[in-house]
C-alpha positions as semicolon CSV with decimal commas, in nm:
position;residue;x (nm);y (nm);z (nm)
1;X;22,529;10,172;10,565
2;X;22,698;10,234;10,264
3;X;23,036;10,133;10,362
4;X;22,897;9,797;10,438
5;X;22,767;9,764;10,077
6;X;23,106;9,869;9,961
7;X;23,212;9,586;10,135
8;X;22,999;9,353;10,015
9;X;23,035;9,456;9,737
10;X;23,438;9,365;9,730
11;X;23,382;9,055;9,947
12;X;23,122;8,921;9,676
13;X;23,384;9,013;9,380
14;X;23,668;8,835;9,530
15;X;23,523;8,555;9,573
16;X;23,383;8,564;9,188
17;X;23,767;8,616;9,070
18;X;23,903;8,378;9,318
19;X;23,633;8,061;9,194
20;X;23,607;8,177;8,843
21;X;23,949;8,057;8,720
22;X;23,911;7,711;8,923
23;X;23,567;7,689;8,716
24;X;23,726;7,720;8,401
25;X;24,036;7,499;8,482
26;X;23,768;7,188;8,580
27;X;23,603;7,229;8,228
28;X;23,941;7,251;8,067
29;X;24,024;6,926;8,238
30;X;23,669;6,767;8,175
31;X;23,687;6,877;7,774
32;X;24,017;6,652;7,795
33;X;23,885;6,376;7,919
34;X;23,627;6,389;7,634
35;X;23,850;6,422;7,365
36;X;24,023;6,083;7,539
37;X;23,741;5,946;7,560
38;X;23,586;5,968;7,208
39;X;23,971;5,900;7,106
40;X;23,962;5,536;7,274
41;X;23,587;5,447;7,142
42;X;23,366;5,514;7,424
43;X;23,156;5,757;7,276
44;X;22,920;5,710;7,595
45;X;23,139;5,846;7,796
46;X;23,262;6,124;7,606
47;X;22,818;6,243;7,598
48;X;22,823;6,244;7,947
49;X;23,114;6,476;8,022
50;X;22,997;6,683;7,721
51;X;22,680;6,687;7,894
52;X;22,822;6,747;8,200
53;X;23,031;7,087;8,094
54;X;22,706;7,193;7,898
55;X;22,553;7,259;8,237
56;X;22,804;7,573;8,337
57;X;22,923;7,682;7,938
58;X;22,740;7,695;7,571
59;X;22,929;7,722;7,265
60;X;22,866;7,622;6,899
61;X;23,181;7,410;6,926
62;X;23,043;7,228;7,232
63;X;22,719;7,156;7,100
64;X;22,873;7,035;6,749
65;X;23,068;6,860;6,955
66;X;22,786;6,689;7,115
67;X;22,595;6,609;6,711
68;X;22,880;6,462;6,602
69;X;22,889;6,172;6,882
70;X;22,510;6,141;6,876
71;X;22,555;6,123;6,496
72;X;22,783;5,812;6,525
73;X;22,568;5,683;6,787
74;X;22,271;5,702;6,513
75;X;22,086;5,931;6,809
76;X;21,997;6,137;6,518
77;X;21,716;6,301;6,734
78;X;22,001;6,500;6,979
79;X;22,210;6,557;6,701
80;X;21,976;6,775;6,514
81;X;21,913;6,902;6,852
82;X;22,212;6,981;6,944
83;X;22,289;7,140;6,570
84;X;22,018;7,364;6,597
85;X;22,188;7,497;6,915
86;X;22,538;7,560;6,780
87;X;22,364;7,730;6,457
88;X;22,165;7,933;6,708
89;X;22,527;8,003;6,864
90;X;22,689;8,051;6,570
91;X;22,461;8,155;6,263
92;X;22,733;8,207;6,017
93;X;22,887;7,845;6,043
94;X;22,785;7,736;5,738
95;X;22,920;7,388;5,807
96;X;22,664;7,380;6,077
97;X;22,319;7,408;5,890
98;X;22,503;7,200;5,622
99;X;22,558;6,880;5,889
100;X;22,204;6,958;6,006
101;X;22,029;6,927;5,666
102;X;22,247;6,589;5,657
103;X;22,123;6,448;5,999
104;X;21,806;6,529;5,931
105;X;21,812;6,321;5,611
106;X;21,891;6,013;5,849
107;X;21,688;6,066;6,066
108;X;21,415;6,048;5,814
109;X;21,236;6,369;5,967
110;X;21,083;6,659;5,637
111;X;21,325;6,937;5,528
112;X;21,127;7,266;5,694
113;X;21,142;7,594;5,589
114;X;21,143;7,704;5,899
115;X;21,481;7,546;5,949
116;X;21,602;7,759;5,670
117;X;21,991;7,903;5,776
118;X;21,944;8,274;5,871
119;X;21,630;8,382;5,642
120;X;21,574;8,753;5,598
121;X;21,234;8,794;5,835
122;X;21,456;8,506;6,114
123;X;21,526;8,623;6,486
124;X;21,853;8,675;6,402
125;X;21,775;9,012;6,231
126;X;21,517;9,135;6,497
127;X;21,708;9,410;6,601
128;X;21,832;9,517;6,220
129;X;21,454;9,584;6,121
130;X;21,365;9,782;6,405
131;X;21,655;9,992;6,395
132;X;21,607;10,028;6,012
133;X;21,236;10,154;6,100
134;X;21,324;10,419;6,349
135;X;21,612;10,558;6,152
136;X;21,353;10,583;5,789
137;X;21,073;10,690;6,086
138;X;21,285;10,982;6,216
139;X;21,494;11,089;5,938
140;X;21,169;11,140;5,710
141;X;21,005;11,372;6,060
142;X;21,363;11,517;6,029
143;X;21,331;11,626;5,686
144;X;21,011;11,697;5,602
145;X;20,971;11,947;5,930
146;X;21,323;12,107;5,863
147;X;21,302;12,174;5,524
148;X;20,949;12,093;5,335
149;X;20,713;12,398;5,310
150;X;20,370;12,445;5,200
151;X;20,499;12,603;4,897
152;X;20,686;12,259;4,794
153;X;20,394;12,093;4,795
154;X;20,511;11,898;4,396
155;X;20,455;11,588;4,227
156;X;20,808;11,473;4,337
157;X;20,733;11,540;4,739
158;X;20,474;11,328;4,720
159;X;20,669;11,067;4,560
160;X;20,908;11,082;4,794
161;X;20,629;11,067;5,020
162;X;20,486;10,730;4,924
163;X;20,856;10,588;4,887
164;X;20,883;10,694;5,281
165;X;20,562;10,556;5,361
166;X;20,638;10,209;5,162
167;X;20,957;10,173;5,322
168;X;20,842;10,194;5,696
169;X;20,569;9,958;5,608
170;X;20,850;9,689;5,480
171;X;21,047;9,751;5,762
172;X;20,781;9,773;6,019
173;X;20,649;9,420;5,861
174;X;20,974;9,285;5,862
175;X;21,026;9,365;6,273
176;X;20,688;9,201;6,274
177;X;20,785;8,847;6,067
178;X;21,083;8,863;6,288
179;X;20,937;8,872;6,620
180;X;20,686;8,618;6,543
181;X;20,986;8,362;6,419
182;X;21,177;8,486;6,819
183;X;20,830;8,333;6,957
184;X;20,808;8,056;6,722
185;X;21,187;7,998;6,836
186;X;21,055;8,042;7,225
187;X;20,818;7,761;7,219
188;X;20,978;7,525;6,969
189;X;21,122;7,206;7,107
190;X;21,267;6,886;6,955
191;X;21,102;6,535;6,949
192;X;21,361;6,324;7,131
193;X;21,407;5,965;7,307
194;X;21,277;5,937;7,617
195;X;21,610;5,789;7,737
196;X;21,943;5,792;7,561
197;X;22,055;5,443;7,584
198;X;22,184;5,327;7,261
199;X;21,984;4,975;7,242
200;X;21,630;5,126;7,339
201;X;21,659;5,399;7,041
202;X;21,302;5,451;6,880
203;X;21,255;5,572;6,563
204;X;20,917;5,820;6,630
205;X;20,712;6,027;6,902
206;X;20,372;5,947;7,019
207;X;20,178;6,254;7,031
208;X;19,889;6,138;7,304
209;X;19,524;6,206;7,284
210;X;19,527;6,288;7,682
211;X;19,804;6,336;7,914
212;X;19,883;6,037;8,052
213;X;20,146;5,720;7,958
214;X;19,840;5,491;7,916
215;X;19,724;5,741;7,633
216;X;19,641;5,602;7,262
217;X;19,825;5,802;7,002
218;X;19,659;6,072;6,820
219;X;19,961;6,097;6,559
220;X;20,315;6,023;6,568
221;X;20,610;6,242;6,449
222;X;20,974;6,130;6,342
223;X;21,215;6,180;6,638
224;X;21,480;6,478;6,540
225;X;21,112;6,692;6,434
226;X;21,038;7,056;6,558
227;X;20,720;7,079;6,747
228;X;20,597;7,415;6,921
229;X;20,423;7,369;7,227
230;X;20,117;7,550;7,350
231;X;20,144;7,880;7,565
232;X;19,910;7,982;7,838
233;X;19,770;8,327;7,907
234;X;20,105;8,397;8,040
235;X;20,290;8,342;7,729
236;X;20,435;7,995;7,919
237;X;20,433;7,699;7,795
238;X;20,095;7,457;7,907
239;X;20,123;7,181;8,048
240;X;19,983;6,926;8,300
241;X;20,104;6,727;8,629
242;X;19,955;6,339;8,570
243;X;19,902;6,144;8,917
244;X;20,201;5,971;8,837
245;X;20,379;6,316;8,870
246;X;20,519;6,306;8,523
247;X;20,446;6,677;8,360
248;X;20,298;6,659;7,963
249;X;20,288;6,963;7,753
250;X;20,071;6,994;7,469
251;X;20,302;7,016;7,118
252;X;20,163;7,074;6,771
253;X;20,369;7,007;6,446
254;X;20,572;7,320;6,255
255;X;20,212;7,320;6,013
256;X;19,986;7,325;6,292
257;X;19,815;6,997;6,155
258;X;19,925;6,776;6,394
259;X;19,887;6,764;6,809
260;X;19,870;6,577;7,127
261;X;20,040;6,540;7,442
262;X;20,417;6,457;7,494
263;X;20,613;6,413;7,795
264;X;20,861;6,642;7,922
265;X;21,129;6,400;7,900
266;X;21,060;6,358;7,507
267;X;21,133;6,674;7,427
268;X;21,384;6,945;7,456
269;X;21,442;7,297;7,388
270;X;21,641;7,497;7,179
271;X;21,726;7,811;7,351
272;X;21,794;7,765;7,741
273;X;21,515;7,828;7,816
274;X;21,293;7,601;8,135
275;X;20,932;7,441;8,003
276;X;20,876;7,366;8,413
């Protein structure tokens, strides 16, 4: 039995190393034909095969890629959508959250601070709190069972003490603020169009009272916004199947104010992550 995993096993690999560099030669070709294709004016054209290598690859070059022909196609909406992916990529581009504070600007949608580039308490320095708290946690157990005795028992131990004590509270609150901005991040989704034909552009999102296209609006949002939809007891997003068979999810704004019902095809996600 094991000899026919083995083989598996090298049948399965073969074919991985045989298709991979065939994979990587068609988007090669197809990021050529985009960079012809923006180059001659057809800045359709050059979305679509963006789009098209987006399905098998990510990269913050890709996705900036991507803004910058939404930008000129004043689909300001993707762009910022498509920004907050490459800084998401690549947090240290500075050029990045720079372009994104810009598109945002023209696309008329508020400056958030929970677009801020790569705050202390953001996802991207989940990991750096919690390791910070178990290496204070276990080098204070270290200490004080190796070499603090009853007898040391001075004003300056329990100084120490408190300074411990403080410091895994800061770092065990900043794990927390972290982890709460990685499920803020897991829910959050961008108010886009509906379709991405240049001449049926709108300029805002309806958020519905009920789910359902013949809906009045309880509140409308500028399209490029961030809006964080509701999860249900299995921390997945909500949502609900109309006759029509069109799935709505309910969104609220970043301040919790506003809320209603959006369709999935109006918004999109940040991370890669499926809202079906």
């Amino acid at each position: 039995m094991s000899r026919i995993y083995l083989k598996l096993y090298f049948f399965i690999s073969a074919i991985y190393f045989v298709l991979l560099p065939s994979l990587g030669a068609s988007n090669n070709k197809l990021f050529y034909d985009a960079v012809r294709a923006e180059a001659s004016g057809d800045l359709v054209k050059a979305v679509d095969i963006y789009c098209k290598i987006a399905e098998s690859e990510h990269s913050a070059n890709l996705h900036a890629n991507l803004a910058n022909l939404y930008f000129k196609l004043e689909d300001y909406a993707r762009a910022i959508l498509h920004l907050r992916k490459a800084i998401w990529l690549d947090p240290e581009n500075r050029e990045h959250s720079t372009n994104l504070a810009f598109a945002m600007k023209m696309g008329g949608v508020e400056d958030q601070t929970e677009l801020d580039f790569a705050p202390a308490f953001s996802v991207y320095y989940q990991t750096h709190w919690l390791i910070a708290f178990n290496l204070l946690f276990w080098t204070g157990i270290f200490v004080a069972s190796s070499f603090l005795q009853p007898s040391f028992r001075t004003a300056k131990v329990y100084v120490l003490g408190a300074f411990w004590i403080a410091g895994l509270f800061f770092s065990g609150w900043g794990w927390y603020q972290s982890n709460l901005s990685s499920l803020n991040l897991n829910r959050e989704v961008i108010a886009i169009n509906a379709t991405n034909q240049e001449n049926e552009l709108k300029e805002n999102l309806a958020l519905r009272v009920f789910a359902g296209s013949g809906s009045e609006a309880n509140t409308e949002v500028p399209l490029g916004s961030s809006l964080f939809l509701d999860l249900d007891g299995n921390n997945l997003p909500r949502f609900h199947t109309s006759p029509t068979g069109d799935k709505w999810f309910l969104a609220r704004s970043a301040s919790g104010t506003n809320k209603g019902w959006v369709r999935e095809e109006e918004i999109e996600s940040i991370l890669e992550l499926s809202i079906k």
